[in-house]
N, C-alpha and C positions, 0 to 999 in steps of 0.2 A: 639336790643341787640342780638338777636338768628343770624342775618345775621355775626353782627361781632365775634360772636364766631366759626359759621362756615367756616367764614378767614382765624381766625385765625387756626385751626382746617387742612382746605387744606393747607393752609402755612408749617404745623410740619408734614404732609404726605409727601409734595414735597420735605424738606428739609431731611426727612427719606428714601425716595428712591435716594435722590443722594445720601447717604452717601454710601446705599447699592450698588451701581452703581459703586463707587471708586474703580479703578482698583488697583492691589497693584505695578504698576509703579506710581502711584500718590500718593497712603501710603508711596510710598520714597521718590519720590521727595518733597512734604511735612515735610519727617522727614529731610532730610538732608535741606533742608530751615531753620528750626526751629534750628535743633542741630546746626550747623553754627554759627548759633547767638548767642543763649541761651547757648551750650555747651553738652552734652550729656544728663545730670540730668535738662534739664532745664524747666521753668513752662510750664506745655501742654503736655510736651513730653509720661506723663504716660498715659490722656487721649486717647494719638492719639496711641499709643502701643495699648493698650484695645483696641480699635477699628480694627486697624489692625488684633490683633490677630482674635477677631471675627470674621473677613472676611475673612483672609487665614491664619489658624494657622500652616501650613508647610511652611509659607515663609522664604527659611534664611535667607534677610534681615531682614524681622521682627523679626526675633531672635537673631538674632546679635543687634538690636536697643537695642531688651529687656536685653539683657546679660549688652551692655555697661549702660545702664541705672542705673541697678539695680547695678552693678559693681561700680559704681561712687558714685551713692548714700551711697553705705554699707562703702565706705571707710570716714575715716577724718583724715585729718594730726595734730600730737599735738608736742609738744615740753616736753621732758623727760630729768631728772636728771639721768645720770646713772654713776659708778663706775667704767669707764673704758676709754680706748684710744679712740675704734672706737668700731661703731656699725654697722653691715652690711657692713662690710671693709669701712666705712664714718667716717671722722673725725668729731669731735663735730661742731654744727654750734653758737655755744656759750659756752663759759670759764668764769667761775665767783667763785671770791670768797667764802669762806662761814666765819663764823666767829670766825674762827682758822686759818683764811688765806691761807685753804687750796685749791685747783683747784675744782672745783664743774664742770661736764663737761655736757651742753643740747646737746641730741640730736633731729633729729626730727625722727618721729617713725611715721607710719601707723597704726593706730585701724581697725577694720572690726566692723562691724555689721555683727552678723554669720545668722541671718536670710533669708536679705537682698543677702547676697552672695551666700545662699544657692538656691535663685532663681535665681540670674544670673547665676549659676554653671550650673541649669538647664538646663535652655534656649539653652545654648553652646553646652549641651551634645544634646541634642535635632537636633540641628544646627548639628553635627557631623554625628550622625545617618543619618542626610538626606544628609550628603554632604562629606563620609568617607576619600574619597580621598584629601579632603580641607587642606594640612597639615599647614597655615593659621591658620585654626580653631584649630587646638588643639596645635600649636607652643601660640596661645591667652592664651587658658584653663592652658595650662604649668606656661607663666610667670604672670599669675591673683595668681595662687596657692602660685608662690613662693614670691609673694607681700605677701600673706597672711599668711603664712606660719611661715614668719621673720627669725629668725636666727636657726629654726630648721625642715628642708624643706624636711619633711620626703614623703609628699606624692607626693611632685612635683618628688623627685627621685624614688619613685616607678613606678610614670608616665612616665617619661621621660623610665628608663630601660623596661618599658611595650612598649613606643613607639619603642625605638629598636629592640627588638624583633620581633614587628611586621614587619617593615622594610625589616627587614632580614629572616625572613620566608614565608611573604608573597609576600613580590615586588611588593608595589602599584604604581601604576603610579601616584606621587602624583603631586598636583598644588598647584601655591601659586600665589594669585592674578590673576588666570587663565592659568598662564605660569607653564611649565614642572618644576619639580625639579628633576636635575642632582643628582648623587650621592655624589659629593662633595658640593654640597650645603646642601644635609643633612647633614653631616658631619660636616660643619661648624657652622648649627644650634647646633647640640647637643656640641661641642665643647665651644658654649657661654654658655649652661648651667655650662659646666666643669667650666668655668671661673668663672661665676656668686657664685657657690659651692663654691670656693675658695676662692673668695673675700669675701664670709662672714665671714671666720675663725673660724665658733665653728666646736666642734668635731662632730656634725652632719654631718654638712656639708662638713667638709671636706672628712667623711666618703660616705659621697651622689657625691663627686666630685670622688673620688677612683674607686667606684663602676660603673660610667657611663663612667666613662674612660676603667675601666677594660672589661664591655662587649662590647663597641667596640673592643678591641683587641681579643677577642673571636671568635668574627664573623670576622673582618679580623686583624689578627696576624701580619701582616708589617707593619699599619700604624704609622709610629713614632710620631703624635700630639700625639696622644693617650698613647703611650709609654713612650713620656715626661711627659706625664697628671703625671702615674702611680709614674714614677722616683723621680719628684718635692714633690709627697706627704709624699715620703721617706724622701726624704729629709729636706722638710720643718716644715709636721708636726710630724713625728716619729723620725725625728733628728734620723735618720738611714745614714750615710754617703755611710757606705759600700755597703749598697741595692740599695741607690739611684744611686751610680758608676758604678755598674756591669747593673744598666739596663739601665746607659748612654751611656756606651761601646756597649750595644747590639744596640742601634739606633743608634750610628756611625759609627758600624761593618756595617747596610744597608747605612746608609747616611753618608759618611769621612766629608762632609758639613757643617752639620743639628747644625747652630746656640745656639739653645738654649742647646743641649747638651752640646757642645762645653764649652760653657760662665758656664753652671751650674758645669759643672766638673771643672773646671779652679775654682769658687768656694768654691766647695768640699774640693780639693788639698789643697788651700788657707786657709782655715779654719780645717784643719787637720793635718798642716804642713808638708804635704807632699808633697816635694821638686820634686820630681821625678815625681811623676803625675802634679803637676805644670808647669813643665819645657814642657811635652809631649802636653797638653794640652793646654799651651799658642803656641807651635807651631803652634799649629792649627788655634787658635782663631789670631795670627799676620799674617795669612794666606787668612781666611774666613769670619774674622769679617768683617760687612757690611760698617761700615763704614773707611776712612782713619784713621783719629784719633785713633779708636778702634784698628787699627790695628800696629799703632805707637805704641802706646802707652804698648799694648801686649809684642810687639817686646823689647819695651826697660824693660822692668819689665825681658823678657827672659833673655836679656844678662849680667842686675846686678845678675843674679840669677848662670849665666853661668862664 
């Protein structure tokens, strides 16, 4: 009896020094085997995190495990009655009755578990601190927040306007999946938040779409996405015609071109009846609209009008 306990005894030694032994190129290649399969949240996955962490708890892999981990777990998708068209600029994914034969509209909606996120929120920040220049890592942090957030994404745009700033004051040389990011590729990231701001449509957000539009133009004052950002919310949600025109004008005074100004004043005109800025601005647009049609079509709208 004493022999086989001492077996077993050297058995759980030897299998305790290879654990200690496991490099964390094999704590990954282990997780990515498992997550592969299983999926991020999947059975094992927290055990083998624990362990990992144990062993190298600076690794940003293992932190990024732990972030998606815990990220996945704290979310669940449910299905919601709500009182409206769309939610999160999404149209309902189910229309039914109720029994006044009125439209009853499901959406599907995101829950968090705030605990749950609050460690993967960790994790990430953690991840950043060791890896500042990852802009990856905090382009993640950004759109986890604004999942989480939903239709009132105040901190994602405190974040996002913190991330510009830094950008522009301090000029990181950032990466993203190891490769350089250009200056127009930053630009195009924060530009989808713009978007993303916008497709949500509450007053939040479109306040959060306003603002990161606007401190781009701060820091560089000719960019016209940015200008159009500003213009559009004139126009769309403050139903400001005349704001939204005069700071259409200023991006075509730099770009005669620049599409969406074009199409949005032609717009404006349209919905103001105003003949004369119609007439000016469909020139344009039967000029530089991108497509044929678009531009037939401009053209003949000009000349019933002429």
């Amino acid at each position: 009896m004493r022999k086989i306990y001492l077996l077993i005894l050297s058995l759980a030694l030897c299998a305790g020094a290879f654990a200690q032994q496991r490099t964390a190129e094999e704590f990954l290649q282990r997780y990515n085997t498992v997550s592969s399969r299983l999926g991020a949240d999947g059975v094992g996955i927290e055990t083998l995190i624990t362990e990992w962490e144990a062993a190298y708890p600076e690794d940003i892999n293992m932190l990024q495990a732990k972030w998606a981990y815990y990220y996945t777990k704290a979310a669940t998708t449910t299905i919601v009655a709500m009182d409206q068209e769309k939610y999160l600029g999404e149209p309902p994914v189910l229309t039914l009755k109720d029994s006044l034969d009125r439209d009853v509209n499901y959406f599907q909606k995101i829950v968090f578990d705030d605990e749950m996120f609050g460690t993967a929120t960790q994790a990430m920040d953690q991840a950043i601190k060791l890896d500042p220049l990852n802009l990856e890592l905090r382009l993640a942090k950004l759109t986890a927040l604004l999942t989480y957030e939903g239709d009132s994404p105040d901190l994602t745009s405190q974040g996002l306007k913190s991330l510009i700033d830094y950008h522009y004051h301090s000029h990181p040389a950032w990466v993203f999946s190891g490769d350089p990011v250009t200056q127009e590729e930053f630009e195009e990231s924060v530009q989808q938040y713009c978007y993303d701001f916008y497709r949500i449509g509450t007053p939040t957000s479109f306040e959060a779409f306003r603002e990161a539009a606007q401190k781009m133009i701060d820091y560089k004052s000719k960019n016209v996405v940015f200008q159009n950002d500003v213009a559009t919310y004139y126009q769309t949600y403050k139903d400001n015609p005349k704001e939204a025109l005069k700071r259409y004008a200023k991006v075509l005074k730099a770009v005669p071109d620049d599409y969406t100004a074009i199409k949005n004043s032609v717009l404006i005109a349209r919905k103001t009846n105003d003949k004369k800025n119609e007439k000016k601005y469909l020139a344009l647009l039967a000029k530089y609209a991108p497509t044929e049609n678009e531009r037939l079509s401009a053209q003949a709208r000009l000349s019933v009008l002429k």
